[in-house]
C-alpha positions as CSV (number, residue, x, y, z in Angstrom):
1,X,8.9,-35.4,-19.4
2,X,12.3,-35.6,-18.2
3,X,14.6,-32.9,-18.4
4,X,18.4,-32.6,-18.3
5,X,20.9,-29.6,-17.3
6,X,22.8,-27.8,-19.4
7,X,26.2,-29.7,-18.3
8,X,24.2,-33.3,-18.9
9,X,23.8,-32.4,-22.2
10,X,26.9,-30.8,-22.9
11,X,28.5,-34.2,-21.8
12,X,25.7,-36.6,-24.2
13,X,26.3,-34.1,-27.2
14,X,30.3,-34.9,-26.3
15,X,30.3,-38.4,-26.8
16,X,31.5,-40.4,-29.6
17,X,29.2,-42.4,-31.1
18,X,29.0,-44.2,-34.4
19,X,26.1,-45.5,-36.3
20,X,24.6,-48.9,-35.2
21,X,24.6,-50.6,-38.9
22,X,26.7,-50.2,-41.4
23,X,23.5,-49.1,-44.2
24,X,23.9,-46.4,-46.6
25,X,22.0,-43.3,-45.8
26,X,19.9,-42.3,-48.3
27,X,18.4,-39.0,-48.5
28,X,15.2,-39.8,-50.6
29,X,13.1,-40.5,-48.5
30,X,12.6,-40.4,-44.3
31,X,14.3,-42.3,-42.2
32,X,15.1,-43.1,-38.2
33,X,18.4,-44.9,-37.4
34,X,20.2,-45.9,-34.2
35,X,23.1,-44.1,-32.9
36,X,25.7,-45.8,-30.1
37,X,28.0,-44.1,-27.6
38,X,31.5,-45.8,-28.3
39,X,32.1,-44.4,-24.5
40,X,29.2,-45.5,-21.9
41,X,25.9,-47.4,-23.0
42,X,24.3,-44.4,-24.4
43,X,21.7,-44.8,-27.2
44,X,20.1,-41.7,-29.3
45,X,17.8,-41.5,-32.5
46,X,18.9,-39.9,-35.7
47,X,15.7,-39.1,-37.7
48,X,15.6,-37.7,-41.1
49,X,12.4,-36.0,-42.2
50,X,11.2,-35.0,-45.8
51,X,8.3,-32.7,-45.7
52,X,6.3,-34.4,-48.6
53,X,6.3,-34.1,-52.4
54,X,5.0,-30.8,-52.7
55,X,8.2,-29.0,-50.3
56,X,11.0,-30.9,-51.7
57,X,13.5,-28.9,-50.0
58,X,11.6,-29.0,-46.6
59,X,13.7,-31.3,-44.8
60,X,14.7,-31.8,-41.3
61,X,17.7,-33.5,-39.0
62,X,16.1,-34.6,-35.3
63,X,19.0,-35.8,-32.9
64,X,16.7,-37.4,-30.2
65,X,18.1,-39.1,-26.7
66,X,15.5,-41.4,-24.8
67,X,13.3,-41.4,-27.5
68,X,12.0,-38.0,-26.6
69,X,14.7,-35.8,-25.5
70,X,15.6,-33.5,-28.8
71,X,19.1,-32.5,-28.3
72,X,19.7,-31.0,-31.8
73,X,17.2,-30.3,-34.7
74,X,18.1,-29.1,-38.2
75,X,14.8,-27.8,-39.8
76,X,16.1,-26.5,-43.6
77,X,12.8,-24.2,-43.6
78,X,10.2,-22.5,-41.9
79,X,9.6,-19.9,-39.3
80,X,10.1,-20.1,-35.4
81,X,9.2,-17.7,-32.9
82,X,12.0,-18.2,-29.7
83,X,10.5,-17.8,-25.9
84,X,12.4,-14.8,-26.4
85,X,10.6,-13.1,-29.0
86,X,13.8,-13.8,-31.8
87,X,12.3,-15.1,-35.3
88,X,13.9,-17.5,-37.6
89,X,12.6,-17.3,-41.3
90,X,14.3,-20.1,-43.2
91,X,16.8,-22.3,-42.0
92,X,17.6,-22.7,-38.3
93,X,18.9,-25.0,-35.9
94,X,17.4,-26.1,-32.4
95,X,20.2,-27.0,-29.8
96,X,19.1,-28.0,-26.3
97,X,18.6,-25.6,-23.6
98,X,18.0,-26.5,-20.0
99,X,14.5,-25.2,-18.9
100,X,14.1,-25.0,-22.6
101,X,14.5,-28.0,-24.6
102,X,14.2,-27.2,-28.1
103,X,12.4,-24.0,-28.0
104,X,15.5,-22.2,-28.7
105,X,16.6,-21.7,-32.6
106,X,20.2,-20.6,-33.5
107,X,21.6,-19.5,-36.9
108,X,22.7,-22.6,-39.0
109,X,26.5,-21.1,-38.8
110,X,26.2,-22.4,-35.0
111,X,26.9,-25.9,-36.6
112,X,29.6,-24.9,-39.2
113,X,26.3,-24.9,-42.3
114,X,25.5,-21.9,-44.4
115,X,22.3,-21.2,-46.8
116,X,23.9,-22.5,-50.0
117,X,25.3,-26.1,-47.8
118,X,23.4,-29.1,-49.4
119,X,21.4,-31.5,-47.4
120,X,24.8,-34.0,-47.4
121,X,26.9,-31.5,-46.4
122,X,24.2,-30.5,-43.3
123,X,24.1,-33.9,-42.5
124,X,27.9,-34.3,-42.4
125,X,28.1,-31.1,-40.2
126,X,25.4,-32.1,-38.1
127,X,27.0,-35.4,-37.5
128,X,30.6,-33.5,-36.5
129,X,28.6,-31.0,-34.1
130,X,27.0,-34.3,-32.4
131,X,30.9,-36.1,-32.6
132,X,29.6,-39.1,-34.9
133,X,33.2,-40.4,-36.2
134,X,32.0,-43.4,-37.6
135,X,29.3,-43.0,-39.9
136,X,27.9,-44.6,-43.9
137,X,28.4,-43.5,-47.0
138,X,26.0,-41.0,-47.4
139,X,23.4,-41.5,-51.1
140,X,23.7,-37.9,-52.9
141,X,20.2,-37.2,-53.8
142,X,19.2,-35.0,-56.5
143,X,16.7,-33.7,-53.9
């Protein structure tokens, strides 16, 4: 699996990059969608996951570079253990850490989001934290 440093990543997550269509973004349901530098050739994958019928609120953001790379993950549930021995109960975010990868969680403040932020307003802060400027109209869900 390739691997990057911590300044390769630091200059990825920097880059501004729009959406490649136009579509609205609707949160009802999973989704994977194309996401261009505006600044070098750069391609990454935004996915959207819903957990299934039963977890409604189970949801998570999955920021992915060469297909496999995860640079940022939003998981809106759940517990993680970190290499470090740190647990996470409830909502977390991964960010990319050379030698790493995603292992590492972080508090959701680390992206501007707090426990009461609703899935569009994660997705909005998400976007900022990975410099999207150009993005859809986003489909409030009832979710």
């Amino acid at each position: 699996m390739i691997s990057l440093t911590q300044q390769e990543f630091g200059n990825l997550i920097n880059l501004k990059k729009k959406f490649e269509t136009n579509e609205i973004i609707h949160l009802d349901k999973s989704w994977a969608r194309n996401i261009l530098s505006l600044e070098t050739r750069d391609a990454f994958i935004l996915d959207y996951t819903i957990r299934g019928p039963i977890e409604l609120k189970r949801y998570t953001y999955n920021k992915r570079y060469r297909k496999t790379i995860i640079l940022l993950r939003y998981d809106s549930s759940g517990r993680h253990t970190n290499p470090d021995g740190f647990v996470f109960d409830g909502p977390h975010v991964h960010i990319y850490r050379e030698d790493f990868d995603d292992k590492f969680a972080f508090p959701i403040e680390d992206i501007g989001a707090v426990s009461s932020s609703t899935r569009e307003e994660v997705l909005e802060l998400f976007l900022k934290y990975c410099h999207v400027v150009d993005y859809p109209n986003i489909q409030h869900t009832i979710l």
